[in-house]
N, C-alpha and C positions, 0 to 999 in steps of 0.2 A: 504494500500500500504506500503511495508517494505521501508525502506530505500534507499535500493539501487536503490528499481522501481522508487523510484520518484526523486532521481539524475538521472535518466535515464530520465523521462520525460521531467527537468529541459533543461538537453543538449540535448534534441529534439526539445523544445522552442525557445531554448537562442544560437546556433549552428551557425547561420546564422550572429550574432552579435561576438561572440566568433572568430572564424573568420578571424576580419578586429582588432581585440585588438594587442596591441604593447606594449613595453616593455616602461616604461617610458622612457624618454631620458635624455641623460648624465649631461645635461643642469640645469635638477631638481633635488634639493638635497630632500633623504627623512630621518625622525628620528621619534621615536619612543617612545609614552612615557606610561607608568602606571597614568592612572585618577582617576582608584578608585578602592576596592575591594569591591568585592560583592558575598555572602554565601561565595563560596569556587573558585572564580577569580579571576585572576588580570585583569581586565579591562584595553584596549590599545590603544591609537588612533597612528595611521598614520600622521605624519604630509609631505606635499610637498611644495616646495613653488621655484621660480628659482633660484639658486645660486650667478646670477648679483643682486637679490633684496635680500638677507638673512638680510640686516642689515634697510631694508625699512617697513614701517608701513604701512601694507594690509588690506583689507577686505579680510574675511573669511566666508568659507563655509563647512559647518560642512555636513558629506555624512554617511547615514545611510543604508549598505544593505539589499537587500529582500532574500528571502528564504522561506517563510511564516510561519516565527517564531519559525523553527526547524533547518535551517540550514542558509550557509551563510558565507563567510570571509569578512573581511575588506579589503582586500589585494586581494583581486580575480582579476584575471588579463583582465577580462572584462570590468573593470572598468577605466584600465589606459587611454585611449584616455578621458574620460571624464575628468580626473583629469588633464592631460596633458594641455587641453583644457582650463579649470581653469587656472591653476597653468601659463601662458603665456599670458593668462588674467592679471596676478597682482593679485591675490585672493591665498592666504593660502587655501588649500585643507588640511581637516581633515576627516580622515575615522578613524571611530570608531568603536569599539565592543562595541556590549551588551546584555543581556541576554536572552536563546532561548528560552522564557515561553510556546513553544507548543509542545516540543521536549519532545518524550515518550509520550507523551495523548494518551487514551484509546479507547474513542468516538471522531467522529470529530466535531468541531464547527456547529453547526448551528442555525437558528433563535429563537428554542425551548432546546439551550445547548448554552450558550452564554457565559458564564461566563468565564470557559479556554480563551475563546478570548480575553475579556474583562481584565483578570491578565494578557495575552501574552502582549496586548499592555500597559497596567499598567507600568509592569516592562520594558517596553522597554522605553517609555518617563520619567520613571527615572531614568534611566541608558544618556538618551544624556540629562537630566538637570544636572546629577551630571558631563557631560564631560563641558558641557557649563559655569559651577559652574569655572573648570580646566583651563580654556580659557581666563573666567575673571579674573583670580586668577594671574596667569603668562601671563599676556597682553603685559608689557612690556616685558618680556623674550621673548614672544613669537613673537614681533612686529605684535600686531594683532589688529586692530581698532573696540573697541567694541560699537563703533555706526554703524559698518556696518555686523553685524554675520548671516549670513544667512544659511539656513536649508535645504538639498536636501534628497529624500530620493529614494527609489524601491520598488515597489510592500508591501511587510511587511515593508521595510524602508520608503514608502512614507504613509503609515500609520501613522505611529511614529511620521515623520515630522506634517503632517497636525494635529492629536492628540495632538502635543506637544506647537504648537501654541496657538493652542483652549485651551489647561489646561491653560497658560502663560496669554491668554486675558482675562482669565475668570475667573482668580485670585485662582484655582481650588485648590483642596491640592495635594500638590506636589510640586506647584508653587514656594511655601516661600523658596527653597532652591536658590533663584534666586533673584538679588535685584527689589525691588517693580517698581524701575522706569528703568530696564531692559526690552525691548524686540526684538525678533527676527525681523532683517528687510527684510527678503523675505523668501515666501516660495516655492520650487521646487519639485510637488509631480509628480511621474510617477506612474501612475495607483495606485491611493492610495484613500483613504478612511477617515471618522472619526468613531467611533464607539461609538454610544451614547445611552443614556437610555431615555434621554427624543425628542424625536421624530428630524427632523432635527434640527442641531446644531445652537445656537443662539451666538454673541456674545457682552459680556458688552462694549468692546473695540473692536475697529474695527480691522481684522486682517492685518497680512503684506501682502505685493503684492504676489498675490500667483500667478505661473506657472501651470497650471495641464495638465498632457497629461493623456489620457485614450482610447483606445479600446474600442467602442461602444457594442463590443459583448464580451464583459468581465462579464466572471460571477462567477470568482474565487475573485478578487477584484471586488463588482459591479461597473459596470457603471452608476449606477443611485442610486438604492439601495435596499436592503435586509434586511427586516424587518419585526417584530412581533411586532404587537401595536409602542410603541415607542421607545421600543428598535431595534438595526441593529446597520448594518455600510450606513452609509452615501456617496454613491461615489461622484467622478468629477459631474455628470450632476445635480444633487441635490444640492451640494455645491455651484457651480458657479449663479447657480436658485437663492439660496440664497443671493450670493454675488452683482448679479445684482440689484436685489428687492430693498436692502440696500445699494447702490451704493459705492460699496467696490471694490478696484483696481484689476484686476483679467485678466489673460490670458487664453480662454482653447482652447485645439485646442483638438479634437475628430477625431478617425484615423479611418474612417468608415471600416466595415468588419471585422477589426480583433480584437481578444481579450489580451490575458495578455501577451504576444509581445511587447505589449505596454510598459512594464515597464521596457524595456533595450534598445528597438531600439531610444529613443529620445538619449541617453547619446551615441549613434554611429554616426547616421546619419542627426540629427536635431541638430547641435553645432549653427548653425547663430542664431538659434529662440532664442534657450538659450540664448547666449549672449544677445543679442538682448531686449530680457528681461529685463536680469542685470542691463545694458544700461540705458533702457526708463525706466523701471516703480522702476528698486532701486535705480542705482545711481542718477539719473534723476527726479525721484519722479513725476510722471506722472502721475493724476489721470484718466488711461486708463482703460475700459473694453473693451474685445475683445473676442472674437469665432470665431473658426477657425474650417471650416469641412473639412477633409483632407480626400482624396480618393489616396493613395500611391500604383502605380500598382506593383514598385518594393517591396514591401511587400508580405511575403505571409502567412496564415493564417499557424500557427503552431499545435500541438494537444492541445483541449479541456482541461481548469485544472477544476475539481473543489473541494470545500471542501472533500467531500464526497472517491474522491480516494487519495486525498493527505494528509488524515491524517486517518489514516488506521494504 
Protein backbone atom coordinates (compact mmCIF):
# COMPACT_ATOMS: atom_id res chain seq x y z
CA UNK A 1 0.00 0.00 0.00
CA UNK A 2 1.65 3.53 -1.10
CA UNK A 3 1.26 6.02 1.08
CA UNK A 4 -1.27 7.94 0.27
CA UNK A 5 -3.79 4.55 0.32
CA UNK A 6 -3.01 4.13 3.75
CA UNK A 7 -3.73 7.85 4.99
CA UNK A 8 -6.75 7.07 3.17
CA UNK A 9 -7.55 4.01 5.13
CA UNK A 10 -6.28 5.88 8.32
CA UNK A 11 -9.27 8.61 7.75
CA UNK A 12 -11.70 6.00 6.90
CA UNK A 13 -10.91 4.44 10.57
CA UNK A 14 -10.24 7.57 12.41
CA UNK A 15 -13.30 9.86 10.49
CA UNK A 16 -15.91 9.23 12.94
CA UNK A 17 -13.53 10.52 15.89
CA UNK A 18 -11.99 13.32 13.62
CA UNK A 19 -15.13 14.62 13.61
CA UNK A 20 -16.02 15.69 17.23
CA UNK A 21 -11.92 17.08 17.64
CA UNK A 22 -11.62 20.92 18.69
CA UNK A 23 -9.27 23.37 18.63
CA UNK A 24 -7.68 23.45 22.05
CA UNK A 25 -9.17 26.29 24.16
CA UNK A 26 -7.91 29.63 24.89
CA UNK A 27 -7.65 28.61 28.51
CA UNK A 28 -4.57 26.30 27.69
CA UNK A 29 -1.28 27.65 27.05
CA UNK A 30 0.81 25.41 24.61
CA UNK A 31 5.16 25.66 24.00
CA UNK A 32 7.37 23.88 22.58
CA UNK A 33 10.42 22.50 23.18
CA UNK A 34 13.67 20.52 21.24
CA UNK A 35 14.46 17.19 23.79
CA UNK A 36 16.81 15.69 21.68
CA UNK A 37 18.47 15.16 18.31
CA UNK A 38 18.50 12.08 16.75
CA UNK A 39 20.52 10.98 13.09
CA UNK A 40 19.22 13.91 11.39
CA UNK A 41 16.04 15.41 13.82
CA UNK A 42 15.31 17.66 16.03
CA UNK A 43 13.11 15.81 18.37
CA UNK A 44 9.88 18.04 19.81
CA UNK A 45 7.44 17.79 22.50
CA UNK A 46 4.32 19.78 22.88
CA UNK A 47 3.81 21.00 26.15
CA UNK A 48 -0.03 22.15 27.48
CA UNK A 49 -0.82 22.78 30.77
CA UNK A 50 -3.88 25.61 31.96
CA UNK A 51 -2.71 29.10 32.01
CA UNK A 52 -4.43 29.74 35.91
CA UNK A 53 -1.92 26.69 36.92
CA UNK A 54 1.59 27.66 34.76
CA UNK A 55 3.38 28.57 37.99
CA UNK A 56 1.77 25.03 39.93
CA UNK A 57 3.50 21.69 40.24
CA UNK A 58 1.41 18.83 38.05
CA UNK A 59 1.40 15.45 37.20
CA UNK A 60 2.29 14.63 33.95
CA UNK A 61 1.49 12.63 31.02
CA UNK A 62 3.63 12.09 28.49
CA UNK A 63 1.39 11.19 24.85
CA UNK A 64 2.81 9.14 22.36
CA UNK A 65 1.00 8.96 18.79
CA UNK A 66 0.11 5.90 16.40
CA UNK A 67 0.44 5.71 12.92
CA UNK A 68 2.07 2.26 12.88
CA UNK A 69 5.56 3.44 12.89
CA UNK A 70 5.50 5.26 9.42
CA UNK A 71 3.44 8.01 10.03
CA UNK A 72 1.85 10.37 12.72
CA UNK A 73 2.12 14.16 14.23
CA UNK A 74 2.39 15.17 17.75
CA UNK A 75 0.12 17.84 17.11
CA UNK A 76 -2.62 16.13 15.12
CA UNK A 77 -5.68 17.77 15.81
CA UNK A 78 -7.48 14.43 16.85
CA UNK A 79 -5.86 14.54 19.76
CA UNK A 80 -6.91 17.93 21.21
CA UNK A 81 -10.07 16.87 23.34
CA UNK A 82 -7.80 14.20 24.93
CA UNK A 83 -5.32 16.69 25.89
CA UNK A 84 -7.99 19.26 26.76
CA UNK A 85 -9.31 16.72 28.90
CA UNK A 86 -6.00 16.27 30.63
CA UNK A 87 -4.62 19.52 30.75
CA UNK A 88 -8.38 20.72 33.10
CA UNK A 89 -7.49 17.73 34.80
CA UNK A 90 -4.33 19.44 36.42
CA UNK A 91 -1.88 17.07 34.48
CA UNK A 92 0.89 18.79 32.17
CA UNK A 93 0.10 17.08 28.67
CA UNK A 94 3.23 16.21 26.75
CA UNK A 95 3.08 15.11 23.11
CA UNK A 96 6.14 14.06 21.74
CA UNK A 97 7.97 13.15 18.55
CA UNK A 98 9.86 10.29 17.79
CA UNK A 99 11.37 8.38 15.33
CA UNK A 100 9.21 6.51 12.33
CA UNK A 101 11.42 3.16 12.36
CA UNK A 102 8.88 1.52 9.62
CA UNK A 103 8.64 4.24 7.29
CA UNK A 104 10.17 3.08 3.79
CA UNK A 105 10.30 -0.86 4.65
CA UNK A 106 10.27 -3.03 1.92
CA UNK A 107 8.41 -6.25 3.37
CA UNK A 108 5.90 -5.96 5.82
CA UNK A 109 6.36 -7.10 9.53
CA UNK A 110 5.24 -10.38 10.21
CA UNK A 111 5.67 -13.24 12.72
CA UNK A 112 8.59 -14.94 10.36
CA UNK A 113 10.03 -10.92 9.53
CA UNK A 114 10.05 -9.43 12.93
CA UNK A 115 12.93 -7.64 13.32
CA UNK A 116 11.85 -4.18 11.36
CA UNK A 117 9.22 -4.24 14.15
CA UNK A 118 11.24 -5.02 16.63
CA UNK A 119 14.18 -1.79 15.73
CA UNK A 120 10.51 0.36 14.94
CA UNK A 121 9.71 -0.14 18.59
CA UNK A 122 13.50 -0.06 19.63
CA UNK A 123 13.96 3.34 18.55
CA UNK A 124 10.62 4.50 19.59
CA UNK A 125 11.18 3.65 23.49
CA UNK A 126 14.36 5.55 23.11
CA UNK A 127 13.28 8.27 21.63
CA UNK A 128 10.32 8.83 24.87
CA UNK A 129 13.23 7.79 27.56
CA UNK A 130 15.45 10.24 26.05
CA UNK A 131 12.01 12.99 26.37
CA UNK A 132 11.43 11.42 29.81
CA UNK A 133 15.49 11.83 30.47
CA UNK A 134 14.09 16.12 29.30
CA UNK A 135 11.27 16.17 31.88
CA UNK A 136 13.46 15.00 34.78
CA UNK A 137 16.13 17.27 33.78
CA UNK A 138 13.81 20.72 33.77
CA UNK A 139 11.24 19.43 36.41
CA UNK A 140 11.52 22.42 38.14
CA UNK A 141 11.20 24.79 34.98
CA UNK A 142 8.80 22.80 33.86
CA UNK A 143 6.79 22.45 37.27
CA UNK A 144 6.27 18.94 36.79
CA UNK A 145 6.16 16.35 39.72
CA UNK A 146 8.39 13.43 38.88
CA UNK A 147 6.74 11.05 41.20
CA UNK A 148 3.70 11.24 39.22
CA UNK A 149 4.91 10.94 35.11
CA UNK A 150 2.67 8.82 33.44
CA UNK A 151 2.74 7.37 29.88
CA UNK A 152 -0.24 7.21 27.22
CA UNK A 153 0.14 6.16 24.03
CA UNK A 154 -2.08 4.90 20.21
CA UNK A 155 -2.01 2.14 18.60
CA UNK A 156 2.03 2.33 17.41
CA UNK A 157 2.12 4.92 20.49
CA UNK A 158 0.54 2.40 22.85
CA UNK A 159 3.12 0.03 21.91
CA UNK A 160 5.98 2.33 22.81
CA UNK A 161 4.07 3.09 26.14
CA UNK A 162 3.41 -0.52 27.37
CA UNK A 163 7.26 -1.48 25.65
CA UNK A 164 8.75 1.34 27.60
CA UNK A 165 7.51 0.23 30.97
CA UNK A 166 8.41 -3.25 30.53
CA UNK A 167 12.34 -2.08 29.37
CA UNK A 168 12.19 0.48 32.72
CA UNK A 169 10.91 -2.62 35.19
CA UNK A 170 13.05 -4.86 33.67
CA UNK A 171 16.05 -2.83 34.16
CA UNK A 172 16.50 -3.74 30.00
CA UNK A 173 19.34 -1.79 28.17
CA UNK A 174 18.08 1.37 27.26
CA UNK A 175 16.85 1.75 30.61
CA UNK A 176 20.24 3.27 32.26
CA UNK A 177 19.57 6.41 30.44
CA UNK A 178 16.84 6.99 33.26
CA UNK A 179 17.77 7.14 37.09
CA UNK A 180 17.62 3.59 38.62
CA UNK A 181 15.07 4.47 41.39
CA UNK A 182 12.88 6.34 38.60
CA UNK A 183 9.66 4.83 37.22
CA UNK A 184 6.75 5.40 35.24
CA UNK A 185 3.44 5.74 37.46
CA UNK A 186 0.74 4.74 35.18
CA UNK A 187 0.28 3.32 32.04
CA UNK A 188 -2.50 4.27 29.29
CA UNK A 189 -2.35 1.98 26.24
CA UNK A 190 -5.17 2.15 23.48
CA UNK A 191 -4.87 -0.97 21.50
CA UNK A 192 -1.22 -1.54 22.11
CA UNK A 193 0.83 -4.24 22.56
CA UNK A 194 4.55 -5.56 23.81
CA UNK A 195 6.78 -7.11 21.44
CA UNK A 196 8.98 -9.68 22.90
CA UNK A 197 11.26 -12.54 22.01
CA UNK A 198 10.91 -14.60 24.98
CA UNK A 199 7.24 -15.60 24.87
CA UNK A 200 4.76 -13.54 27.09
CA UNK A 201 6.23 -10.79 28.90
CA UNK A 202 7.41 -11.39 32.50
CA UNK A 203 8.37 -8.64 34.89
CA UNK A 204 11.25 -8.33 37.79
CA UNK A 205 9.38 -5.31 39.03
CA UNK A 206 5.91 -5.02 39.08
CA UNK A 207 4.57 -2.70 36.42
CA UNK A 208 2.41 0.70 36.95
CA UNK A 209 -1.33 0.78 36.99
CA UNK A 210 -1.98 0.02 33.55
CA UNK A 211 -5.34 1.27 31.45
CA UNK A 212 -5.60 -0.94 28.39
CA UNK A 213 -8.47 -0.57 25.93
CA UNK A 214 -8.51 -2.80 22.91
CA UNK A 215 -10.96 -4.06 20.08
CA UNK A 216 -11.56 -7.64 20.52
CA UNK A 217 -11.27 -8.08 16.78
CA UNK A 218 -8.03 -6.21 16.23
CA UNK A 219 -5.71 -7.97 14.34
CA UNK A 220 -3.45 -5.02 13.03
CA UNK A 221 -2.40 -4.60 16.87
CA UNK A 222 -3.42 -8.03 18.28
CA UNK A 223 -5.93 -8.45 20.74
CA UNK A 224 -4.59 -11.31 22.36
CA UNK A 225 -1.56 -12.09 20.37
CA UNK A 226 0.69 -12.90 17.21
CA UNK A 227 3.38 -15.17 17.44
CA UNK A 228 6.06 -17.42 16.28
CA UNK A 229 7.55 -19.76 19.08
CA UNK A 230 8.22 -16.83 21.57
CA UNK A 231 8.65 -14.38 19.62
CA UNK A 232 5.31 -11.73 18.78
CA UNK A 233 3.77 -8.84 20.07
CA UNK A 234 1.90 -9.48 23.06
CA UNK A 235 -1.61 -7.72 23.05
CA UNK A 236 -4.23 -6.21 25.80
CA UNK A 237 -5.88 -9.93 26.46
CA UNK A 238 -2.42 -11.77 27.18
CA UNK A 239 -1.02 -8.88 29.08
CA UNK A 240 -3.93 -8.39 31.45
CA UNK A 241 -3.82 -12.68 31.78
CA UNK A 242 -0.72 -11.82 32.94
CA UNK A 243 -1.28 -9.09 35.16
CA UNK A 244 -4.18 -10.90 36.88
CA UNK A 245 -2.07 -14.26 37.47
CA UNK A 246 0.47 -11.81 39.36
CA UNK A 247 -1.94 -9.76 40.87
CA UNK A 248 -0.65 -6.40 39.37
CA UNK A 249 -3.14 -3.32 39.36
CA UNK A 250 -4.72 -3.29 35.94
CA UNK A 251 -7.99 -1.95 34.15
CA UNK A 252 -9.11 -3.46 30.79
CA UNK A 253 -12.08 -2.85 29.21
CA UNK A 254 -12.52 -4.89 25.66
CA UNK A 255 -14.94 -3.09 23.18
CA UNK A 256 -16.56 -6.21 21.75
CA UNK A 257 -16.97 -6.39 17.77
CA UNK A 258 -14.63 -3.82 16.70
CA UNK A 259 -11.18 -3.70 15.82
CA UNK A 260 -8.29 -0.89 15.70
CA UNK A 261 -11.07 1.99 16.22
CA UNK A 262 -10.17 1.12 19.34
CA UNK A 263 -7.09 3.09 19.55
CA UNK A 264 -8.73 6.75 19.05
CA UNK A 265 -12.31 6.39 20.15
CA UNK A 266 -11.37 5.99 24.02
CA UNK A 267 -9.34 9.43 23.96
CA UNK A 268 -13.06 10.86 22.38
CA UNK A 269 -15.80 9.35 23.97
CA UNK A 270 -14.59 7.33 27.17
CA UNK A 271 -12.98 10.77 29.12
CA UNK A 272 -14.92 9.49 32.65
CA UNK A 273 -13.10 5.93 32.49
CA UNK A 274 -9.89 7.62 31.86
CA UNK A 275 -10.13 9.85 34.45
CA UNK A 276 -11.49 7.68 36.56
CA UNK A 277 -8.57 5.77 36.33
CA UNK A 278 -6.03 8.51 37.13
CA UNK A 279 -8.29 8.92 40.12
CA UNK A 280 -8.57 5.35 41.70
CA UNK A 281 -5.65 3.31 40.60
CA UNK A 282 -2.65 6.42 40.27
CA UNK A 283 -3.52 9.08 42.32
CA UNK A 284 -5.22 6.91 44.62
CA UNK A 285 -3.03 3.94 44.49
CA UNK A 286 -5.61 1.29 44.54
CA UNK A 287 -4.67 -2.01 44.27
CA UNK A 288 -7.72 -2.62 41.76
CA UNK A 289 -8.20 -5.26 38.88
CA UNK A 290 -10.95 -4.86 36.76
CA UNK A 291 -12.52 -6.15 33.13
CA UNK A 292 -14.65 -4.48 31.56
CA UNK A 293 -16.64 -6.10 28.29
CA UNK A 294 -18.07 -3.29 26.54
CA UNK A 295 -20.72 -3.86 23.68
CA UNK A 296 -20.89 0.12 22.21
CA UNK A 297 -23.97 0.13 19.76
CA UNK A 298 -22.91 3.69 18.89
CA UNK A 299 -19.70 2.20 17.49
CA UNK A 300 -19.33 1.07 14.21
CA UNK A 301 -16.82 -1.26 12.88
CA UNK A 302 -14.45 0.62 10.40
CA UNK A 303 -12.21 -1.01 7.51
CA UNK A 304 -10.09 -4.10 8.36
CA UNK A 305 -6.19 -2.88 8.98
CA UNK A 306 -3.66 -5.38 8.61
CA UNK A 307 0.03 -5.64 8.46
CA UNK A 308 0.05 -7.11 5.40
CA UNK A 309 -1.79 -3.93 3.36
CA UNK A 310 -0.30 -1.39 5.52
CA UNK A 311 3.05 -1.70 4.92
CA UNK A 312 3.33 -2.37 1.30
Amino acid sequence: MNSKLFVLVLVLVFLPYLAFSKDIPSTIEKSTKVFAKKDTSNLKMDIYKLKSQSNVVQPCMIFVFGGGFITGKRDSKQYNDYFTVLAEKGITVVSIDYRLGLRGIKKAPSVTNTEPMYHAVDVAVEDLFSATKYLLDNAKALNIDTELIMISGSSAGAITVLQSDYVKRNALSGSEVLPADFQYSGVLAFAGAIASKEGTPNYKVAPAPTLFFHGDKDILVPYASKRFFRKGLFGSKSLAKKFKKKGYSYCFFTVEGLSHEIAESPMVIYHNQIISFIDEYIFDKKPWQMEVKLNDASLKPGPVMTTKNLYK
